[in-house]
C-alpha positions in Angstrom: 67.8 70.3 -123.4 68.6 68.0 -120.6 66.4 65.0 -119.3 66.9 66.7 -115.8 65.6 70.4 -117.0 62.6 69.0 -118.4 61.2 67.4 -115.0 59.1 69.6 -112.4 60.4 70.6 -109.2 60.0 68.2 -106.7 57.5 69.4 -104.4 58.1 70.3 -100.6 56.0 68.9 -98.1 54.7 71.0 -95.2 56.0 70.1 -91.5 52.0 69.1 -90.6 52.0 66.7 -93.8 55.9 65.4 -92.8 54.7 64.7 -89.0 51.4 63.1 -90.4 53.1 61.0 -92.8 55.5 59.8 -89.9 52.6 58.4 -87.5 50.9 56.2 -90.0 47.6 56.1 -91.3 44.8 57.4 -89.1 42.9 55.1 -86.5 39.1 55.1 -86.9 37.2 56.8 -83.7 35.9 54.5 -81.1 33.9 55.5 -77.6 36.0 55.4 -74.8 39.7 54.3 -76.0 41.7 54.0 -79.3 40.7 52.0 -82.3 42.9 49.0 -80.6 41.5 49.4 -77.2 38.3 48.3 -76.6 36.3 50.9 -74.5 35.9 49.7 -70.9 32.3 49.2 -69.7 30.7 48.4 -66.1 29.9 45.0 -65.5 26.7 45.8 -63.8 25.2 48.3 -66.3 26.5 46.6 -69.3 23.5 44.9 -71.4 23.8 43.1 -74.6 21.8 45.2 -77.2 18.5 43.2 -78.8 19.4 42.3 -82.1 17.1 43.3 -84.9 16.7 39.6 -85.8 15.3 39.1 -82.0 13.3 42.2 -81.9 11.5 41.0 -85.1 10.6 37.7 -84.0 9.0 39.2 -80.5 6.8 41.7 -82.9 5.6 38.4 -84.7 5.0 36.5 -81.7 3.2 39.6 -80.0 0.7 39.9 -83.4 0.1 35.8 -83.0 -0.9 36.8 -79.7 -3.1 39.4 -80.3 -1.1 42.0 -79.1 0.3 45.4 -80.1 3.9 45.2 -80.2 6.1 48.1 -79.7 5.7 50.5 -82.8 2.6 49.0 -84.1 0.8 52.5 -84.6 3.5 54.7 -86.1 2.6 57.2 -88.6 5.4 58.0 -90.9 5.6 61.4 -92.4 7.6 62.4 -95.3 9.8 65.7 -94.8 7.3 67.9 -97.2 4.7 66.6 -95.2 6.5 67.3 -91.2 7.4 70.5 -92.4 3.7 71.4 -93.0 2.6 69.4 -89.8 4.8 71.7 -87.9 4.2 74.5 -90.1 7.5 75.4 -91.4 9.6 75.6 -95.0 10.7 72.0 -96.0 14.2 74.0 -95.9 13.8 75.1 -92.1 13.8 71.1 -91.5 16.2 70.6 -93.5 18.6 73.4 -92.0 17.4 71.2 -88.7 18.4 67.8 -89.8 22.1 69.0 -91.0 22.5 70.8 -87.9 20.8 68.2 -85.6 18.2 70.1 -84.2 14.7 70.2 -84.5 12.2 66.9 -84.2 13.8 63.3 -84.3 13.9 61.5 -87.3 15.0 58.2 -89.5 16.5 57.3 -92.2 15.6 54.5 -93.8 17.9 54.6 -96.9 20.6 56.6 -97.8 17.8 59.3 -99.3 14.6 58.3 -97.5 14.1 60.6 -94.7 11.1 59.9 -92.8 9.6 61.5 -89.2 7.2 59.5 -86.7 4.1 61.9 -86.0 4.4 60.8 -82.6 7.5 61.6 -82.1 7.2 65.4 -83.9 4.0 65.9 -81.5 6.4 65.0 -78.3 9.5 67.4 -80.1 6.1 70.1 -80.4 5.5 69.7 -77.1 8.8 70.4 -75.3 9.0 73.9 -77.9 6.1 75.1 -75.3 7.2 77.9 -73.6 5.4 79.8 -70.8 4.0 83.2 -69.8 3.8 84.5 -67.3 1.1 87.5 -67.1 1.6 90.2 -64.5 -1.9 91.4 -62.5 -2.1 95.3 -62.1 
């Protein structure tokens, strides 16, 4: 048998994959332009964002001060214990989470998934919905 025989087929790429293959690797996503452009921003609105390092140092010079800084009272909840909080299956919040509905929460580690009470009493309260009862 021949060298040539025993080899596969080569295998035929699809017009999608050819035109793909032709414009290069893909650019990453970026707000407001391409990856190479940066997004244009108003001069007048445009504030530098606090950096964690700076936000930690006012919390430490607040609490040498005596006072609450910003956060000081949060209560962190674990998801078994939001999802009784708000009275739901653990898997009801987790349906939320995936779909990003439902009450805010953070992640403080790739697995750690934690709620603010605060924050689930606010989400609570903007679920109210009103009746209206009709007088005979």
């Amino acid at each position: 048998m021949l060298e040539a025989e025993m080899m596969p087929a080569k295998r035929k790429w699809s017009p999608a994959r050819r035109e793909a293959a032709r414009r290069g690797p893909r650019k990453s996503w970026s707000p407001g332009g391409s990856a190479s452009t940066p997004a244009k921003v108003d001069a007048p609105f445009a504030q530098p964002a606090e950096s964690p390092k700076k936000r930690v140092q006012v919390q430490a010079e607040a609490r040498r001060r005596g006072e609450d800084g910003p956060g000081e009272d949060r209560i962190y909840l674990t998801p078994e214990q939001a999802a009784e909080y708000l009275h739901v299956s653990l898997r009801t919040l987790a349906n939320w989470r995936c779909s990003r509905k439902g009450p805010a929460f953070r992640k403080h580690s790739r697995t750690a998934v934690v709620y603010v009470q605060a924050e689930l009493d606010a989400w609570s309260e903007g679920q109210r919905v009103e009746t209206v009862n009709e007088q005979a």
